[in-house]
TORMI-162852 format. One record per residue: x, y, z of N, C-alpha, C, O in turn; residue number from 1. Coordinates in pm, whole numbers. Last residue first. Layout:
<pts>
PT, X, Y, Z, X, Y, Z, X, Y, Z, X, Y, Z, NUM
...
</pts>
This chain:
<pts>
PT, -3404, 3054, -2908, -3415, 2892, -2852, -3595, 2979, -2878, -3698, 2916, -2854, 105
PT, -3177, 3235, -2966, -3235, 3211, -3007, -3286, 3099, -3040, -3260, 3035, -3142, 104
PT, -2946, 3409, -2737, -3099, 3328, -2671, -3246, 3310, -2801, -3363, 3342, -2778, 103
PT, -2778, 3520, -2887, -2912, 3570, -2875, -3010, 3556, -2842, -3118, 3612, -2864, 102
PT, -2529, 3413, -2791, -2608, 3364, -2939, -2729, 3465, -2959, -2768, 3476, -3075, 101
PT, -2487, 3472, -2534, -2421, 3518, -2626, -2467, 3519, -2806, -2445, 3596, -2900, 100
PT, -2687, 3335, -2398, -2692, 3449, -2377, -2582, 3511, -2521, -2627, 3597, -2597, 99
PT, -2531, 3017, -2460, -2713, 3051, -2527, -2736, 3218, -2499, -2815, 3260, -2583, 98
PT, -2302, 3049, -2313, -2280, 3087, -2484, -2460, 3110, -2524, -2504, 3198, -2598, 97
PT, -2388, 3116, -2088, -2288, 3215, -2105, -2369, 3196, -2238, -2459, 3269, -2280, 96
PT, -2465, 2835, -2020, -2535, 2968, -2037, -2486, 3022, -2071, -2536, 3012, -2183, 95
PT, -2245, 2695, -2070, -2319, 2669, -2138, -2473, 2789, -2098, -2569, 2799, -2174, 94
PT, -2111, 2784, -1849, -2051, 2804, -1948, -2186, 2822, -2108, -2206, 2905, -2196, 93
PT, -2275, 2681, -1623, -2224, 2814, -1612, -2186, 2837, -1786, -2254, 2923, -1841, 92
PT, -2230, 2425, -1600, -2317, 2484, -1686, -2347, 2619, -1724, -2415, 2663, -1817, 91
PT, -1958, 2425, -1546, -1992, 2447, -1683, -2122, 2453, -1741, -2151, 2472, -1859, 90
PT, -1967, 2533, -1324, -1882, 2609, -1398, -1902, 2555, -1531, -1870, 2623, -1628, 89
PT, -2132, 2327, -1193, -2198, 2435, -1207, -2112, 2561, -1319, -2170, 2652, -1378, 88
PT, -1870, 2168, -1126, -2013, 2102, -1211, -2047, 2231, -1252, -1994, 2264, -1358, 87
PT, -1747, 2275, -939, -1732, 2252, -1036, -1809, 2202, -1129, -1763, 2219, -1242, 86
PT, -1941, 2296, -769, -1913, 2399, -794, -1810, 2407, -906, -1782, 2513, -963, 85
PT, -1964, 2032, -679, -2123, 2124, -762, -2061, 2229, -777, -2147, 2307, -819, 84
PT, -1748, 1967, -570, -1773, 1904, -676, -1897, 1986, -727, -1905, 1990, -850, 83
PT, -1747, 2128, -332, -1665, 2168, -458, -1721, 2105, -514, -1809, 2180, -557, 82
PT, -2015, 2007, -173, -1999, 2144, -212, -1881, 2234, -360, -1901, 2328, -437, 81
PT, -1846, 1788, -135, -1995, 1769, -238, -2000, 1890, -278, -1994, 1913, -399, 80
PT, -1693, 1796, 62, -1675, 1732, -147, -1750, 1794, -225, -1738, 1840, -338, 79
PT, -1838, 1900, 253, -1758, 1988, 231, -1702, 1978, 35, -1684, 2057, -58, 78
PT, -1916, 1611, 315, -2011, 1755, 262, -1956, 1876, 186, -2006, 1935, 90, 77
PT, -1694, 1504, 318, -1803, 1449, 250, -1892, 1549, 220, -1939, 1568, 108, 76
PT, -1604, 1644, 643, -1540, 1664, 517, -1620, 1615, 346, -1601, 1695, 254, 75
PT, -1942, 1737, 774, -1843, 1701, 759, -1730, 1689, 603, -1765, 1717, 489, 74
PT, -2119, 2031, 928, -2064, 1982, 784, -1971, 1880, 794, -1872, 1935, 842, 73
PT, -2365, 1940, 1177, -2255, 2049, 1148, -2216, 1940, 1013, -2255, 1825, 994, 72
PT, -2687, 2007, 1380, -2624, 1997, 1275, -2460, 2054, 1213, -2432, 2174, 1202, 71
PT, -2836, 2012, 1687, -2723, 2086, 1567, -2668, 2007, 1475, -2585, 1928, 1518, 70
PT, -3088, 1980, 1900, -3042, 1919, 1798, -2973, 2045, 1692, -3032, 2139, 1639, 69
PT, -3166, 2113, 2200, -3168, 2158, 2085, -3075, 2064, 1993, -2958, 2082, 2024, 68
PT, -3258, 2025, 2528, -3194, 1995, 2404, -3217, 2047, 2281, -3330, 2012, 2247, 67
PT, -3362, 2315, 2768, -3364, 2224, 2671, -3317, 2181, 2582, -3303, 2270, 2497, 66
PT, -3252, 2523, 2904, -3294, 2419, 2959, -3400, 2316, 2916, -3485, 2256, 2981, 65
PT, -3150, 2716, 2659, -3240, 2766, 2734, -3361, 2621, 2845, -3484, 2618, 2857, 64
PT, -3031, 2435, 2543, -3033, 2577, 2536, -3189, 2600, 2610, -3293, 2534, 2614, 63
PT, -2768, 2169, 2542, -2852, 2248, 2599, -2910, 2401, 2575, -2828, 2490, 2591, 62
PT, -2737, 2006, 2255, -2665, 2118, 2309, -2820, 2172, 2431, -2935, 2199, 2399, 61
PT, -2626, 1724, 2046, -2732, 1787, 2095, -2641, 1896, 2199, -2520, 1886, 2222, 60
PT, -2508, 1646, 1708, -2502, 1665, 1820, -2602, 1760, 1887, -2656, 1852, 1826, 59
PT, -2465, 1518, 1354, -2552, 1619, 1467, -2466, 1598, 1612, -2361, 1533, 1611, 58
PT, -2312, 1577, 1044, -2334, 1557, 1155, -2451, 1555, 1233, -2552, 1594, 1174, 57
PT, -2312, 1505, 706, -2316, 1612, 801, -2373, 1506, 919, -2442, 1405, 909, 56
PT, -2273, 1353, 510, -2226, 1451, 501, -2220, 1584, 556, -2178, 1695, 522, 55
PT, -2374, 1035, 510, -2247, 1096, 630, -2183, 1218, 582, -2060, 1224, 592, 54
PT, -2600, 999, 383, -2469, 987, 306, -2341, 1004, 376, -2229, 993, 326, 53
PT, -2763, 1054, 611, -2721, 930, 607, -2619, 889, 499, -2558, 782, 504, 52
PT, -2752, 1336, 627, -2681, 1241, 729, -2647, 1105, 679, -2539, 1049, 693, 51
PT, -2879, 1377, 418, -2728, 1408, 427, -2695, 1351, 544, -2579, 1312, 549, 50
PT, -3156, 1298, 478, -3052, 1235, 367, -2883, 1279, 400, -2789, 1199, 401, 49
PT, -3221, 1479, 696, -3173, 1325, 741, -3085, 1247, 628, -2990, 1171, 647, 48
PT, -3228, 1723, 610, -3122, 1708, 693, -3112, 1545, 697, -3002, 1490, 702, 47
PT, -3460, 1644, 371, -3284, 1692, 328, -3183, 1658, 448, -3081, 1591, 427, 46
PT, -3631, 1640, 574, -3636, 1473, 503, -3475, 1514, 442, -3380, 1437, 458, 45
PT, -3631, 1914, 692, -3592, 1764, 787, -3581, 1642, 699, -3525, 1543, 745, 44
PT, -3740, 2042, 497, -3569, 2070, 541, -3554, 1929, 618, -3463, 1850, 594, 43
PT, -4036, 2079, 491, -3887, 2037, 354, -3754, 1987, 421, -3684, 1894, 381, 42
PT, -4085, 2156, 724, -4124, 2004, 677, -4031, 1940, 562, -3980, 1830, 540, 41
PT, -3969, 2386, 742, -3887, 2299, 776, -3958, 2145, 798, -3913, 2050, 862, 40
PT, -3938, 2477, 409, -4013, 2509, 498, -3955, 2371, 618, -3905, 2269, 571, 39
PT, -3809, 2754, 178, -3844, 2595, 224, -3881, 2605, 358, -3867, 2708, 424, 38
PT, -3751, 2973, -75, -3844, 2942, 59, -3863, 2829, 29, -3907, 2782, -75, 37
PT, -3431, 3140, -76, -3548, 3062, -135, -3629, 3010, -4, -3597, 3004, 115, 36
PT, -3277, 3314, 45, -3233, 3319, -168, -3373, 3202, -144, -3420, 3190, -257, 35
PT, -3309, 3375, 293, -3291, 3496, 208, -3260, 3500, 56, -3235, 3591, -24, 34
PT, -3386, 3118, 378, -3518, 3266, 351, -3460, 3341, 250, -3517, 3375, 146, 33
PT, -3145, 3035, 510, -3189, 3009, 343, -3289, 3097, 260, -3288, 3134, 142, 32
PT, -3208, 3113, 756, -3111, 3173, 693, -3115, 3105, 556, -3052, 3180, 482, 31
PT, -3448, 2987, 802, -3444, 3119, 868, -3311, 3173, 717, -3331, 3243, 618, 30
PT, -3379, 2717, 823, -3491, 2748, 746, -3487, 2938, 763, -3571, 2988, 690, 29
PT, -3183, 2735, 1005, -3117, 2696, 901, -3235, 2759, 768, -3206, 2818, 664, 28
PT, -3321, 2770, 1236, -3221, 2853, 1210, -3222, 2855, 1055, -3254, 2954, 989, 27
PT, -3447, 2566, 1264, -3519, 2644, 1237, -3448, 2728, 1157, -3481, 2763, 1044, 26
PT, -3254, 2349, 1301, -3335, 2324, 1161, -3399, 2490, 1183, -3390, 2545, 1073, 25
PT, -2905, 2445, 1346, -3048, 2422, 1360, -3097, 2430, 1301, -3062, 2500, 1206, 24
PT, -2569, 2473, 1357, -2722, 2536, 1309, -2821, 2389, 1342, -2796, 2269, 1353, 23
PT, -2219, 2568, 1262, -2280, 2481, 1307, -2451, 2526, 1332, -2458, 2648, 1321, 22
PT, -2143, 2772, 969, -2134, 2746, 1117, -2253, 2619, 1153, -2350, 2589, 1083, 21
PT, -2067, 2747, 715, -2038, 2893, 777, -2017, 2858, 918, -1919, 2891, 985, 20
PT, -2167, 2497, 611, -2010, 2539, 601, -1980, 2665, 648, -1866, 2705, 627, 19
PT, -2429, 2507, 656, -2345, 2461, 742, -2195, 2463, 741, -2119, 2440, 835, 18
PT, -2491, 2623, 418, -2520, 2720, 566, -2417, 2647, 674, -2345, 2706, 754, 17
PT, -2414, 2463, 201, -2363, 2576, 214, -2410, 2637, 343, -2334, 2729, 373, 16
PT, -2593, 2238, 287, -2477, 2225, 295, -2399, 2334, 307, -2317, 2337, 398, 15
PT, -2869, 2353, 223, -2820, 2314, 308, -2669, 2342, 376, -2633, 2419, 465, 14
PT, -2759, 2409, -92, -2784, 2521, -25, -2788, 2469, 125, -2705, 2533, 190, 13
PT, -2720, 2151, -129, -2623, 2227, -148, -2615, 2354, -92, -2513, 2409, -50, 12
PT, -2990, 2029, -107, -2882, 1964, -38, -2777, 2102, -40, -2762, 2153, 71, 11
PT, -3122, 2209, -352, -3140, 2257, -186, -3006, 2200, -105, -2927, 2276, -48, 10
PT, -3054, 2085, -531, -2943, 2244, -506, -2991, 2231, -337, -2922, 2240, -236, 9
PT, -3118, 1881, -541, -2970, 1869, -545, -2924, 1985, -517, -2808, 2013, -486, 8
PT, -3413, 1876, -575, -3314, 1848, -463, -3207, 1850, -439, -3170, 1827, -324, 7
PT, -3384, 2024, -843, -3444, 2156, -702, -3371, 2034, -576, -3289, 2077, -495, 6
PT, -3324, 1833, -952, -3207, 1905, -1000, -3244, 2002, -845, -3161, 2040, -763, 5
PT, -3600, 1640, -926, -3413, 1589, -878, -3314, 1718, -853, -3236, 1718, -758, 4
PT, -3800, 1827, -1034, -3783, 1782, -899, -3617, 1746, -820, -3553, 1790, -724, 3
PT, -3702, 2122, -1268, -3727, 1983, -1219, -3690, 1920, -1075, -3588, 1947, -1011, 2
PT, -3858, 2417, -1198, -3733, 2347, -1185, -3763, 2198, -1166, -3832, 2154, -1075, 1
</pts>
């Protein structure tokens, strides 16, 4: 997968965990496991870009009598998520028809 297009989904895959619930980097590396492996050396340079586009939050939280850093989605994130999902409907499309042709590429 080319480099740009693998950053643009991860952001998205990011983005998609945080539209379920508020999370943590481990967490977050935990619950992506289940469609791809990143690692949370990957994940921290993604969490800071989306911050700094302001498409997600943080705040800190005591746990187990220490700060734990959370991450949550703001509305900007929430764009970004439809807009690739409209995007994706047509490349969506444009697979459809190369499967329909006979995938004779």
């Amino acid at each position: 997968m080319k480099t740009q297009l693998k950053k643009g989904v991860l952001e998205i895959f990011v983005l998609g965990v945080l539209s379920h619930e508020d999370s943590y980097g481990y967490k977050i590396v935990q619950d992506l496991s289940e469609v791809i492996t990143i690692s949370e050396s990957t994940l921290y340079p993604i969490l800071r870009r989306l911050e700094s586009k302001d498409s997600i939050g943080t705040y800190q939280q005591e746990y187990n009598g220490r700060l734990r850093k959370y991450y949550h989605i703001k509305e900007k994130g929430r764009q970004e998520i439809q807009s690739f999902m409209e995007e994706w409907e047509g490349i969506k499309e444009v697979y459809d028809f190369i499967l329909r042709k006979g995938n004779r590429i």
